[in-house]
Every structure is written in structure tokens, then in C-alpha cells.
C-alpha positions in Angstrom: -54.1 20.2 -53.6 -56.4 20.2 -50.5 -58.5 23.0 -49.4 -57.3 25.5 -47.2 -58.8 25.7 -43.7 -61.2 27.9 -42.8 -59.1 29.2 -40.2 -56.0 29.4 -42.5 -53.6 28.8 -39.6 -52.2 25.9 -40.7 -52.5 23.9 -44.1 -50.7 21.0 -45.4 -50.1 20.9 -48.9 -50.4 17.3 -49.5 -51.4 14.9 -52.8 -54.9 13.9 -52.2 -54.4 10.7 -53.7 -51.8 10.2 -51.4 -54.4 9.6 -48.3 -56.5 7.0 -47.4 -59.9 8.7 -46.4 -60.8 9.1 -42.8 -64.0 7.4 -41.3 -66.6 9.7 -40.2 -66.2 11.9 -36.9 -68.5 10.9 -34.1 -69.3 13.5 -31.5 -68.4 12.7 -27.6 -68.9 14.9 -24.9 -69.5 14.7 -21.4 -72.6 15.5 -19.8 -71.9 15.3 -16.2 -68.2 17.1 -16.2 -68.5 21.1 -15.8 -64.9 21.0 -17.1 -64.3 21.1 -20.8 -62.8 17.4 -22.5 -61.6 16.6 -25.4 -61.6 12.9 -26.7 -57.9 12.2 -28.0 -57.5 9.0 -29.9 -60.7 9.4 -32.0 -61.7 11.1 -35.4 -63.3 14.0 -34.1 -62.7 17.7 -34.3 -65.1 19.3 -32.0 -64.5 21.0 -28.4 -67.4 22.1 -25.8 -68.4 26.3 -26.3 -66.1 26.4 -23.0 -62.6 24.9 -24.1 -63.3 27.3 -27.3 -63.5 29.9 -25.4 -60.9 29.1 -22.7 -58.7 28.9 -25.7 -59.2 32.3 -27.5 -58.9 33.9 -24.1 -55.1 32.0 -23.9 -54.5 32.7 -27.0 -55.0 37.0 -26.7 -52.6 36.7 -23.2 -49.9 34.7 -25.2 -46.2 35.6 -23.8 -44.1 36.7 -26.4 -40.5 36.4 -27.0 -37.6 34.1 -24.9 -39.9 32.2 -21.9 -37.1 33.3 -19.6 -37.5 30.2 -17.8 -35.5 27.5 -20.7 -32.2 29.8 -21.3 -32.0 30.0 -17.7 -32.7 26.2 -17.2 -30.1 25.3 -19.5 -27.4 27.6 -18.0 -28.3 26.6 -14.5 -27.8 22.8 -15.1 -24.4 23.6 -16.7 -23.4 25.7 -13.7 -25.0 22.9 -11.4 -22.9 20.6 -13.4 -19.6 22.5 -12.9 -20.3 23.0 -9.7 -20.6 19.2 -8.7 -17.3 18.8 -11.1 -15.5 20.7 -8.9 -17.0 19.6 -5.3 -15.8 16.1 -6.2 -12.6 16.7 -7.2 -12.5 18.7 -3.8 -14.0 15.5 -1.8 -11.5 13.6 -3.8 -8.2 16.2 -2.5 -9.1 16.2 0.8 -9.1 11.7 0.8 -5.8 12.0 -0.7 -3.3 10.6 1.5 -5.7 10.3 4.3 -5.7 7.0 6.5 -8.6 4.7 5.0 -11.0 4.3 8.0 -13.2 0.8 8.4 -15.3 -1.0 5.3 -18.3 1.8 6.9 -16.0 4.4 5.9 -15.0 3.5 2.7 -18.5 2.3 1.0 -19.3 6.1 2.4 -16.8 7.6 0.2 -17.7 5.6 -2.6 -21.2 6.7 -2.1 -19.8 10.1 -2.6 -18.0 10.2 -5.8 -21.0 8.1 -7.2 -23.3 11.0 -6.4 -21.2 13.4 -7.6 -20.7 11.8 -10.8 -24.5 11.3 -10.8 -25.5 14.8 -9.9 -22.4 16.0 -13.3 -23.8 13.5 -15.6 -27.4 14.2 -15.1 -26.9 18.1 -14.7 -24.9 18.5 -17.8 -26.8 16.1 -20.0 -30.2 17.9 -19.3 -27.9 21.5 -19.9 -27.5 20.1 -23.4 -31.1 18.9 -23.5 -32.3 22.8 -23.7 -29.9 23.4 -26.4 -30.7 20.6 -27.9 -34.4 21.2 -28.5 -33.6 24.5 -29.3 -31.4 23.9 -32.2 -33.8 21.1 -33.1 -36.7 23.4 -33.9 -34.3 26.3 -35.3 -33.4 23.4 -38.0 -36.9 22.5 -38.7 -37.9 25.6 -40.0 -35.2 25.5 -42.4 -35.4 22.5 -44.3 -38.6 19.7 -44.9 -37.8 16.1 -43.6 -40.0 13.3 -44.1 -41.9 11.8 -40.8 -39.6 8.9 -40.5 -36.8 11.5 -40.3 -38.8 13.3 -38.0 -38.7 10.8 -35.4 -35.3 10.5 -35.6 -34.8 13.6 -35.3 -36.7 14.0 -32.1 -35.4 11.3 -30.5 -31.7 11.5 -31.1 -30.4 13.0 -28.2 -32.2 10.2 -26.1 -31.4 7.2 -28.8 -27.8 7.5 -30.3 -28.4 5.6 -33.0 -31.0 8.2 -34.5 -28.5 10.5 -34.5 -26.6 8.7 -37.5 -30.2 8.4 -39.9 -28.9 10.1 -43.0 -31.9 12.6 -42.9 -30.6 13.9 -39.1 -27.1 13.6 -40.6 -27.2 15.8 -43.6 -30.2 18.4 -43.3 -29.4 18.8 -39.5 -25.9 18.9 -38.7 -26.2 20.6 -35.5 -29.1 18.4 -34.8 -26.7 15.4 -34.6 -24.0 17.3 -33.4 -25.6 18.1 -30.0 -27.5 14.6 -30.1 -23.6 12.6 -30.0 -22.4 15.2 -27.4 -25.2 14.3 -25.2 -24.7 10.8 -26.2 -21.2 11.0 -25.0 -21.5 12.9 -22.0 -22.5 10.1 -19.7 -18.6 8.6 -20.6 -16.3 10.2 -17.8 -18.7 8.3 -15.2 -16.6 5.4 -16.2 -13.4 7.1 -16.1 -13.8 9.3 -13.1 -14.7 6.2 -10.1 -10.8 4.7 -10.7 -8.9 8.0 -10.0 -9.7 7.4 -6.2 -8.3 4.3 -4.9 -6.7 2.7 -2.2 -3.2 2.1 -1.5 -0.9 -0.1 1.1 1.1 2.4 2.6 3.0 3.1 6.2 2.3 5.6 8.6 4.9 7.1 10.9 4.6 8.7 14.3 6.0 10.0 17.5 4.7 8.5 20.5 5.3 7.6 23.9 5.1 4.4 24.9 6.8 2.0 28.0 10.2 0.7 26.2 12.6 -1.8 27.8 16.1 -0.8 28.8 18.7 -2.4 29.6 19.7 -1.9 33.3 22.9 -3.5 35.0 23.4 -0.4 37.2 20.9 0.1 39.5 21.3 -1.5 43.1 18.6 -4.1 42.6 19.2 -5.2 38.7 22.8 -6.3 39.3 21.3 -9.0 41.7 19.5 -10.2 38.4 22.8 -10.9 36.6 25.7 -11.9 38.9 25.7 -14.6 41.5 27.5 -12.9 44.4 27.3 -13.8 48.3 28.5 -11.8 51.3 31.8 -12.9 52.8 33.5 -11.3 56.2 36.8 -11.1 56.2 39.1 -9.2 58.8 38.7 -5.9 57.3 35.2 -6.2 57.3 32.0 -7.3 54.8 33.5 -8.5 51.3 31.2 -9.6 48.4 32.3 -13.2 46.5 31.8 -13.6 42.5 30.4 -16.7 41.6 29.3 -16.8 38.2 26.5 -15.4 36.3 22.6 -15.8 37.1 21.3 -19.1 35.1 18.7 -16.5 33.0 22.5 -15.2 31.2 23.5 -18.4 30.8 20.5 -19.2 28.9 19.9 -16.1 26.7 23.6 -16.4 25.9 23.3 -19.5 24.9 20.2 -18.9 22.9 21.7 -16.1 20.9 24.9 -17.6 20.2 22.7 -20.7 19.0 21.0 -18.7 16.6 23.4 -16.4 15.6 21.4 -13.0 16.2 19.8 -10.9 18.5 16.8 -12.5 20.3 13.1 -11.0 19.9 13.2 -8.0 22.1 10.0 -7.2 23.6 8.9 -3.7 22.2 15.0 -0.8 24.2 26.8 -2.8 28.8 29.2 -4.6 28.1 31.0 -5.1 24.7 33.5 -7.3 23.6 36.9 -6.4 21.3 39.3 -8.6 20.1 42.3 -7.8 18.3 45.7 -9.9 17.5 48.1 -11.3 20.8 51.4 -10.0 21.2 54.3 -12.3 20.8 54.2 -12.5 24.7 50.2 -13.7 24.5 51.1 -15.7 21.6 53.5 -17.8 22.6 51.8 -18.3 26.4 48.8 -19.4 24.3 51.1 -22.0 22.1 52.7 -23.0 25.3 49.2 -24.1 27.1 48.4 -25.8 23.8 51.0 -27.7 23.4 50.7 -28.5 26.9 47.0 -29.8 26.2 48.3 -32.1 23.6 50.9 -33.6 25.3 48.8 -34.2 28.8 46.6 -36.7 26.5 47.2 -40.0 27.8 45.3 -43.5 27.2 44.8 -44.9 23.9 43.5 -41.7 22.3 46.4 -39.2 21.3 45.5 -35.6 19.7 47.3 -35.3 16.9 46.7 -31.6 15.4 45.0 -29.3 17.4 43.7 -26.6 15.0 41.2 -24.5 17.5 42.4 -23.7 21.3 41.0 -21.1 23.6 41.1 -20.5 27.3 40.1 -18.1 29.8 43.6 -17.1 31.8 44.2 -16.6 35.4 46.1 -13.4 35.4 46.1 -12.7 39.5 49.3 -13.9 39.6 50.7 -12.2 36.1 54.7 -11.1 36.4 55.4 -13.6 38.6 58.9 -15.2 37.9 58.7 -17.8 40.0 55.8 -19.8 38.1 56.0 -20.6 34.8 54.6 -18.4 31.7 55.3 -15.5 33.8 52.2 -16.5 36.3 49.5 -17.0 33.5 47.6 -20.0 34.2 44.6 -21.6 32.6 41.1 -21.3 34.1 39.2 -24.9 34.0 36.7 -24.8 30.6 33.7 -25.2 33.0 34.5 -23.0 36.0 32.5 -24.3 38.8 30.1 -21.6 40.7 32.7 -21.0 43.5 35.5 -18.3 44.4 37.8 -18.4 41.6 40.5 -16.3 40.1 40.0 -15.8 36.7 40.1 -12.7 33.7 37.6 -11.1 31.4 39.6 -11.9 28.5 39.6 -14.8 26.3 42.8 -16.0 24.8 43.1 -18.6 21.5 44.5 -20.0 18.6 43.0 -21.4 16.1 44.6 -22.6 11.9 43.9 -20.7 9.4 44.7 -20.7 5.2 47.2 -18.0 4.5 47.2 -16.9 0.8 49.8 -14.8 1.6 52.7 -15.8 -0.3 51.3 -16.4 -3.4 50.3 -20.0 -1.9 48.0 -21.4 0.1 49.1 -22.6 3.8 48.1 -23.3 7.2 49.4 -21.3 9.7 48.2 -20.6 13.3 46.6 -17.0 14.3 46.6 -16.0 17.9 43.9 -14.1 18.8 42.8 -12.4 22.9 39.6 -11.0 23.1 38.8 -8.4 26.4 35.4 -7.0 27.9 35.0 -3.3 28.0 32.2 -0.8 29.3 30.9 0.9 26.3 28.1 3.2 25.3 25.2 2.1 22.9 23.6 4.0 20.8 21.1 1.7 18.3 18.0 2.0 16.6 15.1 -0.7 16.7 12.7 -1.2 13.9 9.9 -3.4 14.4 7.4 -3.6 11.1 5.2 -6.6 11.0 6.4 -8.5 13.9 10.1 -8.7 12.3 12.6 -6.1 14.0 15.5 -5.0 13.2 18.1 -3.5 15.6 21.3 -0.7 13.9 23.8 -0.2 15.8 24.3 3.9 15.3 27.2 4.1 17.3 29.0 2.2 20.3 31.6 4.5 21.8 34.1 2.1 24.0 35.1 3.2 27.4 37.1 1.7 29.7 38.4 -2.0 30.3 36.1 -3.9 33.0 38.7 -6.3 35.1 38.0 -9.2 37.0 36.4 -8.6 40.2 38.8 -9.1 43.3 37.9 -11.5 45.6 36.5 -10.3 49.3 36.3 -6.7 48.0 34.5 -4.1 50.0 30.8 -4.3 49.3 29.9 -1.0 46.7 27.3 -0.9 44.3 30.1 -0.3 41.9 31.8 -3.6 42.1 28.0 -5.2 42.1 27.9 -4.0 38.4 31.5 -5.3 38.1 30.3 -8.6 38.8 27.6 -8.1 36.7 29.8 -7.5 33.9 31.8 -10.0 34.6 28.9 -13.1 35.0 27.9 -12.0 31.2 32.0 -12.5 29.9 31.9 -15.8 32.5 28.6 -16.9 30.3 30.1 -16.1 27.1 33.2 -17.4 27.1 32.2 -20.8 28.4 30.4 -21.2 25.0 34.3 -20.6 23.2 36.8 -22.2 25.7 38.0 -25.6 24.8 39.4 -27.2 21.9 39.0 -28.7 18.4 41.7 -31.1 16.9 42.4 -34.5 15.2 42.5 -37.5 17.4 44.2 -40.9 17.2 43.2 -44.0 18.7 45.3 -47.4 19.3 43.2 -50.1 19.8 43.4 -54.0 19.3 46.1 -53.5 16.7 43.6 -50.8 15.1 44.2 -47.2 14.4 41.7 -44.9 13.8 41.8 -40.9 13.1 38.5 -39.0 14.0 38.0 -35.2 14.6 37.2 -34.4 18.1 35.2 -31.0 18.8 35.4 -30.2 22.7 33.9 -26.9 22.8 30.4 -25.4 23.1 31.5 -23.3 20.0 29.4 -26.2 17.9 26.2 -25.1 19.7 26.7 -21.2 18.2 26.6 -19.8 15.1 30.7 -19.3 14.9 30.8 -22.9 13.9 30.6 -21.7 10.1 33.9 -19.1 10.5 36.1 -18.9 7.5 39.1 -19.7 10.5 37.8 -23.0 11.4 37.8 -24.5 7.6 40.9 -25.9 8.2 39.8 -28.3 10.8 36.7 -29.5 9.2 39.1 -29.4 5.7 41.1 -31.9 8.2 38.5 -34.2 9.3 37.0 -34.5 5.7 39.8 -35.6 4.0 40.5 -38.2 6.7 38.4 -40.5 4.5 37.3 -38.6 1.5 38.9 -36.6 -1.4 36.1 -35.1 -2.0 36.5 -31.3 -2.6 32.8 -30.7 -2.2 31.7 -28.5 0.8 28.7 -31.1 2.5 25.2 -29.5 2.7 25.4 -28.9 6.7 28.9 -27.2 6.4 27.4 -25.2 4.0 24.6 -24.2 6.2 26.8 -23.5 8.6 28.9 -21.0 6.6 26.2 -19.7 5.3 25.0 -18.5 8.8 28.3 -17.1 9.5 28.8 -15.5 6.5 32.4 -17.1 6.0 33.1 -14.2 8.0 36.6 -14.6 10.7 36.2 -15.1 14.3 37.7 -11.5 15.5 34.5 -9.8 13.1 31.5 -12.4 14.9 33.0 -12.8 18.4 32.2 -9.2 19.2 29.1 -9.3 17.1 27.7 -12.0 19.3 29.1 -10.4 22.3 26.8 -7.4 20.7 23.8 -9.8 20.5 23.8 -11.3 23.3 23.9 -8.0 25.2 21.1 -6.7 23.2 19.4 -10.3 23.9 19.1 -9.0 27.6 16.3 -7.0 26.7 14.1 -10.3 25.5 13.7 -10.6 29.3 11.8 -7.8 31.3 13.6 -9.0 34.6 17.0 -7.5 33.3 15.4 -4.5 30.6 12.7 -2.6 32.7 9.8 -0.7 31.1 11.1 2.6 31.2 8.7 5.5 29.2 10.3 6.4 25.9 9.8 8.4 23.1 9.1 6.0 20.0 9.0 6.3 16.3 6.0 4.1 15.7 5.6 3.4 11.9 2.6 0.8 11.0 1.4 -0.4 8.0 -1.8 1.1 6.9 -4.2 2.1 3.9 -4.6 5.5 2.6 -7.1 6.9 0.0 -4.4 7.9 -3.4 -6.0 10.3 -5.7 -5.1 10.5 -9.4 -6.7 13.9 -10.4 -5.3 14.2 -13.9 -7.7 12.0 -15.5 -11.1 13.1 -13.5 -9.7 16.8 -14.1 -9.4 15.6 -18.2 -12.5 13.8 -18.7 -14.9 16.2 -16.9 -13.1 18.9 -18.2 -13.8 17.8 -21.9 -17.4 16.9 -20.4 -17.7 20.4 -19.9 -16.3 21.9 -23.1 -18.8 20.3 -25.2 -21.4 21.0 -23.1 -20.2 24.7 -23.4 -20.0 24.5 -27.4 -24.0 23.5 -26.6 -25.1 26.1 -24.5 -23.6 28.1 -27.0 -25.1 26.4 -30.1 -28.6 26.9 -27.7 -27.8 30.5 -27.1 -27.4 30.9 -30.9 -30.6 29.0 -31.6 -32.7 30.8 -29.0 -32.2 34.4 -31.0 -33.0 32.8 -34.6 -35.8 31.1 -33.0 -37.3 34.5 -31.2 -38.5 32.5 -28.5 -38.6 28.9 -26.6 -39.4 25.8 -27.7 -39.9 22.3 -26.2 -40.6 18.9 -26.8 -43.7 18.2 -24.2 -46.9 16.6 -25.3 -48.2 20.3 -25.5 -45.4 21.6 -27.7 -45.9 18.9 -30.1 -49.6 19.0 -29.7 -49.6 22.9 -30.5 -47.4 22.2 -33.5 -49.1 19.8 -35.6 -53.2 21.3 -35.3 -53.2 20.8 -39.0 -56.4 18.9 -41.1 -53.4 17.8 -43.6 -51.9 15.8 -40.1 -54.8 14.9 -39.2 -55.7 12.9 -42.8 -52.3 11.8 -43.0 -52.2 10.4 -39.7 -55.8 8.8 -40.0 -55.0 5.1 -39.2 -52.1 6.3 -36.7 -54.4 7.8 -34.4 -53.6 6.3 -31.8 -49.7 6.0 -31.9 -49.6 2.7 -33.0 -46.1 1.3 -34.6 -44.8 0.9 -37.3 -46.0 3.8 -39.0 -47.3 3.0 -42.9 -44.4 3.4 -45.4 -46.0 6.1 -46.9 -46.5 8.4 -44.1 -42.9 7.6 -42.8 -41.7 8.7 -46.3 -44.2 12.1 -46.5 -42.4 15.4 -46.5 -43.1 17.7 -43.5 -41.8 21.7 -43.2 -42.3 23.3 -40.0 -42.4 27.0 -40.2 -44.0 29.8 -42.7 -44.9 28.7 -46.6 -46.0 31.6 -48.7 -49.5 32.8 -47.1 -49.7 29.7 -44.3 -48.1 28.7 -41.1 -47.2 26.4 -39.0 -46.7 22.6 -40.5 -46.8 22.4 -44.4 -45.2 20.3 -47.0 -46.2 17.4 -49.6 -46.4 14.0 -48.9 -45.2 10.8 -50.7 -42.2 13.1 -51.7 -38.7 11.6 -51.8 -35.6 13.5 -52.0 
């Protein structure tokens, strides 16, 4: 065994054939410094009279006991660490739901959760740091490891893979314990950025903004629908009613082409139809019939399956003209005085499954303009609207203006009702049948449309199959339905005329307000809902993962609390520390050709055994070296 020190502070207990002997100490000192130096790195042992003296006088003042200063590091960082836990999942609640500003806004916010998470990771992994140590040096003094496991040791809570060398495993438990919950810690930084994301959402809110409205009241507006010139008469100023503006015509003709309501730039009449009386029906078959047989020439109709007209009814109850006065009002009514209805009257074939069978019979149909009240609701998300009717109460029935009335702002919005039902009905009046022509010996059948009704979307009614059933099978027996039939049924939605006549009537009324001529802006109250972006927080999984986060570091502070009162006071792991706690001649032998930290270390003094703590009669470092086991 070697020689105990002369001090006797600090042997090592060490085989002498074990170590390779030192070279010979050369002296260094400084002769110009007034401050005392030490030479680390070489083989000497010997300090100026001053640092001596500087140290004996340290050593008399030594604090003993807990260093206050660790315990409460190592509870502040945990407390920090909690602390910043908590303020981001605060930062986190209050982004939840909120509207997601610019890209400015957003890389802001993401610069805030990743300092948070910084500010918890680093806080709680130096928490467990303190305890770390602590229990580090607690374990030492209980059991001899060999240098190799040493350095393991020391560095396990920094490298995690020390923290599974057999020698940490198995004489320091704790040791490793602490060393894979400060390995772990650093974990809910990758779980905590995803609980904050953003999500497509839409935002809804009541504002007041300029809205069109439709307006075929006021004094000036009715000018926009109707044309209607003064007249004098011999009771005084009349007004005449000569059709609708050419801006009807054209919207009405634009929604019936399309089949639904026209864009309406960011909000009257209605029509109803319903079955004819026997009276209606058979002044309707009468007219018809009439049609046919008025064909002259070469070209005879054959089957008229689709008749409508607009009737004359100023002379209705008349006895002396036939069909009681009704008369027929030319398809395209010139823009002139004429005597006419706001009703539409037709016939048209339809299949009737009736009896068990299918067969054609005719349906008589009158359709009449009334005053109603609208009450509808209109969406508009993305550029697409979308207009709900929420409730049209009907009024009263809107008759024909009489000509050379008294001028009244009353029958001004009469004719304006009426140049709407002159511009709708023009696209339904007129006829569709099968036609025969004689010529050179030749005959040939063809179907014959004569009616603006192929120009709106009614063409595809379920009620009109039985004329295009007619003109297919002229020359085909093909049951298929042809591709542009198809597209035109498909537009109506096989629906029957009495369901889309007053649903285009509808359109076309809510059409007017494409145009901000007849719709005014007028300032309205507006549910404005817009698609936006809004922060979504998922606080489960942040509230999870930093909440585990925390209970380990607990478990540590208290593994560190335990290890501070076995310990009696604080340790560390500075240069000083380790410097203070290896001052041994043993070390210094053993460590001869290590001097100055080069790596790898020599087998034998990675496998030498080392005991930190008190030996019978010594302190400090002791142990043997070249031991295994």
C-alpha cells in the first residue's frame, strides 16, 4: 500500500504495481505576477507562500451546511418552469377561436409558443439538474465505481446513453433514474407546437350595408318598368299602357333562359296557376281547335299537344260574340293600346296513369298575376348566392289596366305590374304540335315548336313529354331519352308546368334586383358571414404532456430534497467542485499520463476502483485500483 500523506486528508489506497511512475516535478512560478498561479497540466505540486496562505484562510471561514443558494435554484427553475407551462397554455386559450390576423401575425404567435416551450424545457431540465447532482454525490459515497464508470456517471444527465452503462445502472439507480427523466424532459417540445393550429372556418356578423330593393311603387320607379304615355280624352288626362320597358323584357328573358334567379347585386308581383273550370276549359279547346283548323297551304297541324294564349276579357259575358266575349290576344302584342288580361290560359297533353294505364289526355291550365308580399332570405358565400323564399303572403288580384284611365300613381304601378305579366307571358303564348306537309306527291310529318317556351328552362316539363314522345317516334322507335332532352329535363327537374311557371314568375321578379335602375340601394341590416381563419386550440395534449413533464420533474426535486439532507450540504459539478474532490497523491499517480485530459483514458485507470467519502481514518477519494467487480 502507498504511504499516507503527510497531511492525511486524503489517501488512495492503491496497488503500487498498478502505476506507472511519474516523471520528476519541475518548479514554475511567476516572477513578475503579484498574484499567486498555479501551473495545471504539469507534474508539480507546489503553490507560492501566498496561495498557501490564501487557502488556509478560506479554509477556517468555510460555510457549513445547505449553500442555501442550490435547493433554492432547483425549486425556482421548477416554479419558473410551471410558470411558463401555464402562461402558454393561457396564450394558447386566448388564440382559440380568434380570427388569424396576416402571415406578420401568425409567425408572432409561433414565436410565442416556441419561447414558451423554450423557457419550460430549459427551466425544468436545469430544475432536475440540481437534483441531479445532488443525488449523484449522495450515491458516490455509498458505493466505489471504477473511473470509466465514473464518467458515465457524471455525464449521464447530459449524454443519455451513459445513463444505461451497467455500472450507472446497478450501483446508482437514482443516478440513472434522474439522468432518463432529464433525458426525456425535452419530449413535449415536440408534442406541444401541434395543439395550436389553424383552421378554415366562417365568421358571422350584423352589419349595415347599402342593399338593393326592389321598388315598383314609388312615383319615379314605375317609369322604369311600364311604357305608358299621356292621352287626353274628354274627361280629362288618361294614361295609355303599352308594354313593358325593354330592360323587363330582357331580364325576363334571361331568367327564364337560365332557369333561376339572375346574380343579384349584393335585396311585386307573383304568379299562381291552378286548374280551368269547365267554362275556361272548353273556351281554351275551342280557340285551339280554331288554330288548327285556320291552317291553310300545304302544311296542316295535325296534333296540337301545347296551346296557350293571353285572353281579351274586356268584353267577357257578352252574348252577342262568341265564347261569351273571350277573345285571343295576338302572341306578339305590338307596343300600342290594346285590350288584353293578366292571365294566361293553356292546354297542353299530358300521360295520365290514372286508370291503371298510361294515356294521353289534355290538362287545361289559367295562370293569374297577383300583388303579393315577399319575405326571402339571400345568402351570398363565395360569390355563389342563394335566395329562400321564407314566406310569400298573396294579396289581391292585379287586373289589366283600363285604357285612358285617370292619371294616379296607383294605376302607374298597375301598369308596372302588368308590363312584367306582358313580358312573361310572351315567352309561353303560342303553340307546339305535329305538322303535315303535301308537297310534289310527298308527305312529310315534322314537329313544329311556335313558342318562346324553347328559349326557357320549362322546355324540360314532365307535361310537354308527350310532344317530344310525338316527334321522336315519327321516325324512330327508339325508347331512349336523347342526350339534349335529357339536359333539358334535368334542368326542369321533370317537374309540371303549374309548379315552374310561378317559380319562374318568382325568378324573374327577384331577377329585378340584378339591375340597380329597378332595385335602389336602400341601407339595410345584413347578416354578413365570410370565410375566414381562426387559431383552434387542442389543450388536452399540451395540458398531458407538460403535465407529465412536471410530475417527473417533481419526483426529482423530491429525490434532490432527499439527497440534500443525507448529503448535509451542496454539491456541484464545476471545475472547482471536482477540483476540490480529487486533491489526492493516489489521483495524482494514477492519472500521471492523463494530465492533461487527453482521451482515451488507459484501460487500467478506466477499470481502477474509486470511493468518494470517509474510509476508516481517511477522507475524501479512496479505493484500490486495477479492481474488478
Amino acid at each position: 500500500m502507498a504511504d499516507q500523506t503527510a497531511h492525511g486528508k486524503s489517501p488512495l489506497h492503491i496497488r503500487e504495481e498498478e502505476i506507472v511512475q511519474a516523471p520528476s516535478p519541475q518548479d514554475q512560478a511567476s516572477a513578475n505576477s503579484t498574484v499567486p498561479m498555479v501551473s495545471v497540466g504539469t507534474n508539480t505540486s507546489r503553490a507560492s507562500d501566498e496561495l498557501l496562505s490564501a487557502a488556509t484562510t478560506a479554509a477556517g471561514k468555510h460555510h457549513q451546511g445547505i449553500y442555501w443558494r442550490s435547493p433554492i435554484g432547483m425549486v425556482s427553475f421548477l416554479i419558473f418552469g410551471v410558470f411558463a407551462s401555464v402562461s402558454r397554455h393561457l396564450y394558447y386559450s386566448s388564440l382559440d377561436g380568434n380570427k388569424v390576423g396576416n402571415d406578420n401575425d401568425q409567425q408572432w404567435a409561433l414565436r410565442w409558443g416556441t419561447t414558451f416551450a423554450y423557457i419550460v424545457q430549459t427551466s425544468l431540465v436545469c430544475s432536475t439538474g440540481f437534483a441531479f447532482t445532488q443525488c449523484l454525490w449522495m450515491s458516490l459515497k455509498k458505493t466505489k465505481m471504477s473511473v470509466k464508470g465514473l464518467d458515465a456517471a457524471f455525464e449521464a444527465n447530459q449524454t443519455i446513453v451513459s445513463a444505461f452503462n451497467p455500472e450507472v445502472l446497478y450501483k446508482t439507480k437514482v443516478v440513472a433514474l434522474l439522468a432518463l427523466i432529464a433525458g426525456g424532459l425535452p419530449l413535449p417540445s415536440l408534442v406541444t407546437p401541434a395543439t395550436l393550429f389553424v383552421l378554415p372556418s366562417l365568421q358571422t356578423i350584423w352589419t349595415n350595408i347599402p342593399a338593393p330593393v326592389l321598388d315598383m311603387y314609388s312615383v319615379n320607379q314605375t317609369k322604369l318598368f311600364t311604357y305608358s304615355v299621356p292621352s287626353n280624352t274628354t274627361t280629362g288626362t288618361g294614361e295609355q299602357f303599352l308594354g313593358p320597358r325593354t330592360i323587363i323584357s330582357r331580364l325576363s328573358t334571361a331568367t327564364a333562359t337560365q332557369g333561376q334567379i339572375l346574380p343579384v347585386n349584393p335585396p311585386l308581383p307573383i304568379l299562381q296557376c291552378s286548374q280551368a273550370n269547365s267554362t275556361v276549359a272548353t273556351t281554351v279547346d275551342f280557340f285551339r281547335n280554331q288554330s288548327i283548323t285556320n291552317s291553310t297551304g300545304n302544311i296542316i297541324e295535325w296534333i296540337s299537344n301545347y296551346f296557350a294564349f293571353v285572353p281579351d276579357l274586356t268584353n267577357l259575358g257578352s252574348n252577342s260574340l262568341s265564347e261569351r266575349g273571350v277573345q285571343m290576344v295576338d302572341q306578339m302584342q305590338p307596343q300600342q293600346p290594346t285590350n288584353a288580361s293578366n292571365q294566361l290560359w293553356m292546354v297542353y297533353s299530358v300521360y295520365d296513369y290514372s286508370t291503371g294505364q298510361k294515356q294521353v289526355v289534355d290538362r287545361f291550365t289559367t295562370c293569374q298575376l297577383y300583388n303579393a308580399s315577399y319575405r326571402v332570405n339571400l345568402t351570398f358565400q363565395d360569390g355563389n348566392k342563394t335566395i329562400t323564399p321564407l314566406n310569400i303572403t298573396t294579396l289581391n288580384e292585379v287586373p289589366y289596366p283600363v285604357q285612358n284611365a285617370p292619371a294616379s300613381d296607383d294605376l302607374l304601378v298597375q301598369h308596372a305590374y302588368s308590363a312584367v305579366m306582358w313580358a312573361f307571358t310572351e315567352l309561353l303564348t303560342g303553340s307546339m304540335g305535329i305538322f303535315t306537309e303535301y308537297s310534289a306527291g310527298t308527305t312529310t310529318r315534322f314537329g313544329e315548336i311556335t313558342t318562346q317556351i324553347e328559349q326557357t328552362s320549362l322546355l324540360g316539363s314532365s307535361d310537354l313529354d308527350v310532344f317530344f314522345n310525338n316527334n321522336h317516334f315519327l321516325y324512330s322507335n327508339n325508347t331512349i331519352t336523347s342526350n339534349q332532352r335529357q339536359q333539358d329535363v334535368d334542368l326542369a327537374q321533370n317537374r309540371t308546368l303549374d309548379m315552374l311557371i310561378p317559380e319562374l314568375a318568382f325568378n324573374t321578379t327577384m331577377s329585378f334586383m340584378n339591375d340597380p335602375l329597378l332595385s335602389p340601394s336602400v341601407p339595410t341590416d345584413v347578416l354578413v358571414t365570410q370565410s375566414i381563419n381562426i387559431y383552434a386550440y387542442h389543450s388536452r395534449n399540451l395540458l398531458f404532456s407538460y403535465g407529465l413533464a412536471i410530475a417527473f420533474t417533481v419526483l426529482a426535486n423530491l429525490l434532490g430534497a432527499y439527497a440534500y439532507w443525507q448529503n448535509g450540504h451542496s454539491h456541484s459539478k464545476s471545475f472547482s467542485a471536482i477540483l476540490a474532490s480529487t486533491r489526492d497523491p493516489g489521483l495524482t499517480k494514477l492519472f500521471h499520463a492523463e494530465t492533461m485530459g487527453r482521451l482515451p483514458l488507459h484501460k487500467k485507470v478506466q477499470e481502477a476502483k474509486l470511493t468518494f467519502g470517509i474510509t476508516p481514518g481517511v477522507i475524501s477519494w479512496c479505493g484500490r485500483g486495477g479492481e474488478k467487480g
